[in-house]
N, C-alpha and C positions, 0 to 999 in steps of 0.2 A: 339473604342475597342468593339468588342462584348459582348453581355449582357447578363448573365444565371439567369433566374428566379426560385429561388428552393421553392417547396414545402416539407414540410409542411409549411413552416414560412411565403410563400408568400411576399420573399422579391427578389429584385434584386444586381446582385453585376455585378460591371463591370472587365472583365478579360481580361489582356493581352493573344493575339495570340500564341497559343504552350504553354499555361501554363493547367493545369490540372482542372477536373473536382473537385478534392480535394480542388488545390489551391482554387477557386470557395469559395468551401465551407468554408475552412478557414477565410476569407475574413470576412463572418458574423461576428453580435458579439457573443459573447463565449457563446452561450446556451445550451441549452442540446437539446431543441428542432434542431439546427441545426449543430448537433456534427453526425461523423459518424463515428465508429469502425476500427481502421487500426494499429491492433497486430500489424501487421510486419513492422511501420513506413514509409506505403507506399510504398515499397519496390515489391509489385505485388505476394508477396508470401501465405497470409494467404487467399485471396477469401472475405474478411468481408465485404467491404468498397463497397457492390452493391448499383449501384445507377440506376434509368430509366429513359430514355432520351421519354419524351415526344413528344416534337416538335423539328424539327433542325434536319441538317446532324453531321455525326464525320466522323472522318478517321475510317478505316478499325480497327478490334480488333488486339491487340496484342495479343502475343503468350501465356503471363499471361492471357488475357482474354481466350483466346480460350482452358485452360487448366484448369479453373477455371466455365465457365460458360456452359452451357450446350446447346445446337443448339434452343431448343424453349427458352430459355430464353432472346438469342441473338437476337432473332424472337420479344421478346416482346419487346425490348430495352433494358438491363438491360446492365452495362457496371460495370467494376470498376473504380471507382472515382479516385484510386491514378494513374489509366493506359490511361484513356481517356481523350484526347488533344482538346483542345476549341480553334476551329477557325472560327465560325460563333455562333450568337446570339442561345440561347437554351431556352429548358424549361423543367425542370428535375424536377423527387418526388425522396425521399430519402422516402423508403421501411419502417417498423420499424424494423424488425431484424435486419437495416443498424445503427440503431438510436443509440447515447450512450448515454442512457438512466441512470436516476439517480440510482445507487444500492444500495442494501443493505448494508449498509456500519457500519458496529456493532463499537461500541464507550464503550463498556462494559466488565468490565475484573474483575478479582477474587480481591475481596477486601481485603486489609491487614491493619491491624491498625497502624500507623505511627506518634510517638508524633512531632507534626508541632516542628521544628525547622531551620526556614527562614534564609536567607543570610542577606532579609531586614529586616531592623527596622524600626519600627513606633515609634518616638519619636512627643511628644507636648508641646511648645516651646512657653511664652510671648516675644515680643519684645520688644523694646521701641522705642520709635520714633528720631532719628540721630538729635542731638544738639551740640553745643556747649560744654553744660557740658558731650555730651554722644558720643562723636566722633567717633563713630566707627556706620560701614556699619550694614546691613542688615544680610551681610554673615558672617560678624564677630561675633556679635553676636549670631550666628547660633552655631559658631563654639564654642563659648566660654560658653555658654548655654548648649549643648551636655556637653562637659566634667564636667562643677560644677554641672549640676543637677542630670546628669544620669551615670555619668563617662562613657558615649563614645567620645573615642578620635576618631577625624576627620583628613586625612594628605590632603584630595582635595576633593572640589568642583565640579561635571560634568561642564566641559566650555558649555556646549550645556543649562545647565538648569539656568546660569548664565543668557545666551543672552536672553532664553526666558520667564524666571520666577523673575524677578524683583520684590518682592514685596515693594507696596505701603510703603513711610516711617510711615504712619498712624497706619498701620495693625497693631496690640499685635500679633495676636492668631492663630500661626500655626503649621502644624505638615508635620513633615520633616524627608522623608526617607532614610537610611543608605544602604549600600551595601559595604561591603570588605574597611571599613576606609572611605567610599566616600560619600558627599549626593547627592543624585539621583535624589531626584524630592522632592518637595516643594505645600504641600497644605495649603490657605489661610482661613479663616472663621473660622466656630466652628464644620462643618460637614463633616472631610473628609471621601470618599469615601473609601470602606473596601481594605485590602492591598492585592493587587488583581496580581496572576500570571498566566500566561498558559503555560500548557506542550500539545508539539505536536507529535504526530507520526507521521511523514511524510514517509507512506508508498509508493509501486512502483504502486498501483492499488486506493488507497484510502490515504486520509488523516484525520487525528484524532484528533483534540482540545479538551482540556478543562478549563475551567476558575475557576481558584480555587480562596477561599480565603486564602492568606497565614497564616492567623495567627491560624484559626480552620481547616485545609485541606478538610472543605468541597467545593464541586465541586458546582459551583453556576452555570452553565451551557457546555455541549458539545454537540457536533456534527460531522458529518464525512460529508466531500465532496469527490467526485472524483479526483484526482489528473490531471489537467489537462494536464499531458508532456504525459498521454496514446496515445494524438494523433500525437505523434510523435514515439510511442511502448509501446507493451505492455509491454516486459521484457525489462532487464535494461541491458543487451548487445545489444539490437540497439538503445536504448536512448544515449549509451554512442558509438554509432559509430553517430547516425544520430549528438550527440555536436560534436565529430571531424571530423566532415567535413570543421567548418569552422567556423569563432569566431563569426559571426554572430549567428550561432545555438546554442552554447556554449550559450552566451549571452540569447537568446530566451528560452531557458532550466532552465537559471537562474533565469529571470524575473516571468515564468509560479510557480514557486515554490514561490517566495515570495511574489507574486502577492496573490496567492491562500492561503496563511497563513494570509496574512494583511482581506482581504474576510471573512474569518473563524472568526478573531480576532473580525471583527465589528461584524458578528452573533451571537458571545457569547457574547458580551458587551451589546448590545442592549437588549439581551436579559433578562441579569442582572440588565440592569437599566445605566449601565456603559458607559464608553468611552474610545475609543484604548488606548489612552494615559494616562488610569491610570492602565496600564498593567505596573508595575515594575521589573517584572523578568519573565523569559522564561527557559522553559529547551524543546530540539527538539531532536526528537530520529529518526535515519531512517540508514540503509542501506548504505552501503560505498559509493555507487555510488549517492543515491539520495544526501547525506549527503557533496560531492562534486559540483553536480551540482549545487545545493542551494548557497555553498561558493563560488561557480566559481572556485574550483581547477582546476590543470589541470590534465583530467582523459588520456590519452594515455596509461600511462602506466599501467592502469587496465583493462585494453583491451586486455595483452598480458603477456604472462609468465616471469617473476611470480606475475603478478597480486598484485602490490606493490600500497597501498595507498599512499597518499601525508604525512598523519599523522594517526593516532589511538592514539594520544593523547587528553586528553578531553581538548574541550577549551572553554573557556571563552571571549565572546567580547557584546562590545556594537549594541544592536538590530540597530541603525541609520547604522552601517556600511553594515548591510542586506538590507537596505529601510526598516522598520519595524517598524510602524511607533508607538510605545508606548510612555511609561515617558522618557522625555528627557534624564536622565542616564539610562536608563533598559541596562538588562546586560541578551545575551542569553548563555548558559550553554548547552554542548553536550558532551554526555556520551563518554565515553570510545572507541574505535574500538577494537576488538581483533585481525582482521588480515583481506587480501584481501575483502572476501567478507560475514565478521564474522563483522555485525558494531555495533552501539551502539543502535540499535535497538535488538537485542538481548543480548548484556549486562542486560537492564534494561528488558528483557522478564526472563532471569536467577536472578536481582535482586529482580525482583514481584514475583516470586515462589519459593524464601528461598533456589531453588535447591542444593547451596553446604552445608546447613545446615543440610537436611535429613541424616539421619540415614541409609536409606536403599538405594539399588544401583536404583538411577532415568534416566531417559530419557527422556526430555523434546524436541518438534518437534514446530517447529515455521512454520508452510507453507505458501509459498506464489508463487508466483513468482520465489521468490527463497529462498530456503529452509535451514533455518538454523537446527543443533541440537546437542545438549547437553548431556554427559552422566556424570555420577556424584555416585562418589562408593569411599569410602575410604577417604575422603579429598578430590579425585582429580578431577580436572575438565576435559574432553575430549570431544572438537568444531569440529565441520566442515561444510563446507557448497556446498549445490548442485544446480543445473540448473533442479529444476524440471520444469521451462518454464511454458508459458501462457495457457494451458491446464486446469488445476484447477481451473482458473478462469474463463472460454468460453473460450479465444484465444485457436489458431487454432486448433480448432472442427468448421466444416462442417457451423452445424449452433450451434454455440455456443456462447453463448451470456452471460454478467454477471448477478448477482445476482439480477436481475431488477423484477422490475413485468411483470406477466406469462412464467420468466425462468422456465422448467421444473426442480423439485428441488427433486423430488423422482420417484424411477420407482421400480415398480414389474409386471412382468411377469408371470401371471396366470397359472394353468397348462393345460387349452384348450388355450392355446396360446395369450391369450386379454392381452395386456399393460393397466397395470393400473398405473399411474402418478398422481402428486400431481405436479403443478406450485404457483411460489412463489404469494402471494395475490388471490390466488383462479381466477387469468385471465386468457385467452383466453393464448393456450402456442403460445410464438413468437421463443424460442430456447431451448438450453439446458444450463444449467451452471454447475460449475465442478464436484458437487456435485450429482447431474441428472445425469451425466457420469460416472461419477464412479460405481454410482447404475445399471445403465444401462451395464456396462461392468461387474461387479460382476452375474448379473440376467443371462447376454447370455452365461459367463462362466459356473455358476450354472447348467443351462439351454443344455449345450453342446451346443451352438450356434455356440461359440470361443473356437477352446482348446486352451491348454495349453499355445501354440505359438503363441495366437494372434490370428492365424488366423479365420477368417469367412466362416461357411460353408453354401456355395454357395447355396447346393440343401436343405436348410433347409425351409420348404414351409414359415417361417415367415421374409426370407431373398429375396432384389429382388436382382435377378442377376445383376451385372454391363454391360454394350454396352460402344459404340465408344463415348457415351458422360455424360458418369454415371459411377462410381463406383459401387461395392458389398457395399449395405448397408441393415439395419433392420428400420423398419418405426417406429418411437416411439407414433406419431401422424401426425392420417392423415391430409390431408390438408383440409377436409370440418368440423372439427372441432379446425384445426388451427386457432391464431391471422393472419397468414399471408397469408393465401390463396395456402400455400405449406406445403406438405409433410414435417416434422422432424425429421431425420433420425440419425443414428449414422454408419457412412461407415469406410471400413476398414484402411481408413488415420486417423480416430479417434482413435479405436482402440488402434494404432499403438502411438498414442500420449499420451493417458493414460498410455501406457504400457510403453512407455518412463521415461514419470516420475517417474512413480511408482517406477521404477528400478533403477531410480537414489538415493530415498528416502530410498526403501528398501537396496542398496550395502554402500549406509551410513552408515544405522544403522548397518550393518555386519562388518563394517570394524574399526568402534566405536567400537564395544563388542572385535573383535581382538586384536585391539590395548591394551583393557581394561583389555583381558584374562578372557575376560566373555562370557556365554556364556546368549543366549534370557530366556532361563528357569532364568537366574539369577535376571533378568529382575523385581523389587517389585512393582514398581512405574512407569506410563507415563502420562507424562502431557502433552497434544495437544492444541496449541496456537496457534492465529489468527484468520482471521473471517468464512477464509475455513473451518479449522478445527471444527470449533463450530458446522459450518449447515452440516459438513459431518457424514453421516450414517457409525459406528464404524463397524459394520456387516459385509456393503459391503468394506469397507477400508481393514478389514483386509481378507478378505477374496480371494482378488487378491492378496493378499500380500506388502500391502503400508505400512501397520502394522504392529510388529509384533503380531506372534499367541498365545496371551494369554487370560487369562478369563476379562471379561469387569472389573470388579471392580478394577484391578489394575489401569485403565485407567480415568483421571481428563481431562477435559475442563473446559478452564480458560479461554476464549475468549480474548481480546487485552492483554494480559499481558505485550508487550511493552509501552502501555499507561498508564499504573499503573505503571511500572516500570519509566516512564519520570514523574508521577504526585508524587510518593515519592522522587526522588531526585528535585523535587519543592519545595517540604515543609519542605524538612530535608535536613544540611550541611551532615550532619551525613550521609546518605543516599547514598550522592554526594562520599563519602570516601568508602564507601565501595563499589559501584559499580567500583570505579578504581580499588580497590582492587582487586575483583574479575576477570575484565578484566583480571591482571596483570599476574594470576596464571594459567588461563586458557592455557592448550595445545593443539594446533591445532594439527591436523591428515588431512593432503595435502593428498585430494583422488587424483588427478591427477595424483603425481609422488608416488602412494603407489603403491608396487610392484603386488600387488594382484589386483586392481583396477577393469583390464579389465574381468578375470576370472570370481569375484564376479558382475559384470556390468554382464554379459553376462546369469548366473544361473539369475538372479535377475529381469531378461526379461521376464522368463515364468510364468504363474500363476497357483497358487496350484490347485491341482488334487480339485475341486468341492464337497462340503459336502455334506451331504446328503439333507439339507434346511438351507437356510437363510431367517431368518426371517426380514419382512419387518421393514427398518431398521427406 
């Protein structure tokens, strides 16, 4: 089989004939160093996934390449990975703007005060040692202990903590955990370990842990990884076409999700001092689609109208039936669904912000990938949820790249025409992220760059015209003071991708307030959640219209509020009850079949006539 040697990692992988420069890459172990960007699930659409063919012949480019790369790039070798077929031995570098690089991954959200109220209990428990005079087991005594000393009644045992927690008939002195009538797990000595749970967001871009103590709800350590199914898509409509392709992927989609939480779990443990397995309880918050892949539903029919979950009932199962690997009973716990693709990751973003308690009429905007939101006036609840797609996070932008170090993360446009930017860690810029986009699309609006429509004007001296192998684009930074040795640009497919979203975001919230009979001036309250929304410039947000146009202080940032929302229904039954509750009352508003949909989709494309300054945001 031919052999492709890739750089940076300096390793080789051996690859079958007709298989892809991706597949290649794949092949490594899962690093970041040897991971490369591919939004569009390989698929030849998004342009991310360049890779340079050092040494070796390929076949001739495809038509995705030839539509994607540019004629001196092709000149220098540059190919994309998911389009170019290996059928002789290679030697290829992966760029860094191809890199998928570790991001800013925010783990931090609006704190609420929450009196711990656990599922488990910590009970401590002498034994005696099984005689004659004292016939009875280990577990019986367990059981019969619980009730005279603490009156908790027991109906079972976990079989799993049975087979593997035997204790010694010698031991007195142990303490032994309850969950829903059941004991869970069983520690021996005088010292056990604090009663330890984690709640995860399992986001479409990032994943979110933390390891609480249940019994004080302090967070004894968190962390965010990358979700690793991104290199299969970035958005979760081709995640969930590339699972139905074939149970093989399905499977592979399954394993990448509990593979990456079991990961997560040892990094909070170790860090606590801890060990997986004295994780006792779990609550996972995520998205209808991730929130299936994980279970292994079966997702087909979210693929296709009307966009019907398998369930949006909250359930309860034993972490072992995930592979997950904690206390032999641990029992994981997931919110609520409200509807298609309204899941329990926004349940617990409306549970962490009180939103149906307020007083006054609220708006809550969850961004990601895909865009949940919330309006809240009266008692009542009205959800919906939009495709603002991979944009906001780098996918497909030019060169758009996520939250990583030297994303470009702010832009202002001077008025002798100089770009001034700020990249994330003060590094060399390698792209832009959604944030950087945004700004940069508010600045060339401001600016008359782009009117109203989008469009790009051409003879604008800080625009280069597009040719037979380049788009109309604006240089954000040049290429001798890029990370990458290229031009940064933002061209008019970018543009065109911002203003997609933004238009899906903004004919939400219009069509929320219709439904509500409100109108944006009614607007008291917006609360913006997630990690986009943290690092986004309100300025330029609202100023293309992602937003609406009110005065800033109506407007809170709460960063993960679905991680605070899964880390109080952790520590609190109580918590767990009312976030069903709330699911339950919640009214969805189906922008798809609302009669007004296309109208308000179509106004909600242009961007507002330019103020007279925005201040750098």
């Amino acid at each position: 089989m031919p052999v492709v040697m890739i750089h940076p990692a300096g390793k080789k992988v051996a690859v079958e004939k007709g298989k892809t420069l991706l597949d290649a890459v794949k092949q490594l172990a899962a690093s970041e160093e040897t991971s490369v960007e591919v939004p569009c699930g390989g698929l030849g659409l998004c342009g991310n996934c360049r890779i340079r063919v050092i040494t070796g012949r390929m076949q001739p480019p495809t038509e995705a390449e030839l539509e994607a790369l540019s004629e001196t790039e092709l000149q220098k070798g540059y190919r994309l990975a998911c389009q170019a077929v290996v059928t002789e031995s290679l030697e290829v570098g992966i760029p860094p703007e191809s890199m998928s690089s570790p991001p800013d991954l925010q783990t931090a959200g609006a704190s609420i005060t929450v009196a711990p109220d656990p599922i488990v209990k910590r009970y401590g428990l002498r034994l005696r040692e099984s005689s004659l005079t004292n016939p009875k087991s280990c577990w019986q005594q367990i059981e019969h202990a619980l009730a005279s000393e603490h009156g908790a009644t027991v109906s079972r045992i976990d079989a799993e903590l049975i087979r593997r927690r035997n204790p010694l008939a010698r031991e007195t002195t142990v303490a032994v955990s309850v969950a829903d009538a059941e004991v869970i797990n069983l520690h021996t000595g005088g010292n056990p370990p604090p009663l330890a749970g984690l709640a995860v967001d399992l986001g479409t871009t990032k994943v979110a842990g933390y390891l609480v103590d249940l019994s004080s709800g302090k967070v004894l350590a968190s962390d965010g990884v990358l979700n690793p199914q991104v290199r299969c898509g970035a958005d979760v409509i081709t995640r969930l076409a590339y699972a139905g392709d074939s149970p093989q992927h399905a499977g592979q989609m399954c394993r990448m999700a509990r593979e990456c939480i079991n990961h997560l779990a040892d990094t909070l443990t170790t860090r606590a001092g801890l060990k997986r397995s004295d994780i006792e309880q779990a609550v996972i918050v995520g998205n209808t689609a991730m929130q299936h892949l994980l279970l292994h539903w079966p997702t087909a029919q979210l693929c296709r109208s009307p966009f019907m979950p398998a369930s949006t009932s909250p359930l309860l199962i034993k972490s072992r039936e995930l592979q997950l690997d904690f206390a032999p009973g641990a029992q994981v716990y997931f919110l609520p669904s409200v509807a298609g693709f309204i899941g329990g990751d926004h349940t617990a973003m409306m549970l962490a912000t009180r939103l149906d308690r307020s007083e006054s009429v609220t708006l809550g905007f969850d961004i990601g990938t895909n865009t949940e939101l919330a309006l809240c006036c009266a008692g009542k609840i009205y959800c919906c949820s939009c495709a603002s797609g991979p944009a906001f996070e780098g996918g497909a932008l030019r060169h758009g790249v996520r939250a990583v170090p030297g994303a470009v993360s702010r832009v202002r446009l001077e008025a002798d025409g100089q770009v001034r930017y700020q990249t994330i860690g003060s590094q060399p810029a390698v792209g832009v992220c959604g944030s950087g986009a945004v700004d940069a699309v508010a600045q060339l609006v401001k600016n008359n760059i782009v009117n109203s429509a989008g469009i790009m004007d051409e003879h604008h001296p800080g625009v280069r015209p597009g040719g037979e192998d380049a788009p109309v684009e604006f240089v954000l930074v040049s290429a001798d003071k890029s990370g990458t040795g290229r031009d940064i640009t933002l061209n008019q497919g970018d543009i065109n991708a911002i203003q997609l979203a933004k238009a899906a975001i903004a004919s939400a919230t219009a069509l929320l307030l219709s439904t509500a009979k409100l109108a944006i001036k009614d607007i008291e309250q917006v609360i913006v959640a997630g990690a986009f929304g943290s690092h986004l410039g309100l300025g330029s947000a609202i100023s293309i219209g992602l937003f609406p146009e009110l005065p800033r202080d109506r407007f809170a940032e709460v960063g993960n509020a679905a991680g605070t929302g899964a880390r109080m229904a952790l520590i609190s039954a109580a918590e767990r009850r009312e976030a069903e509750s709330l699911a339950a009352k919640v009214t969805v508003v189906e922008l798809a079949t609302h009669p007004e949909f296309g109208a308000v989709f179509s106004r909600s494309l242009q961007f507002p006539k330019p103020a007279a300054q925005t201040e750098f945001p």
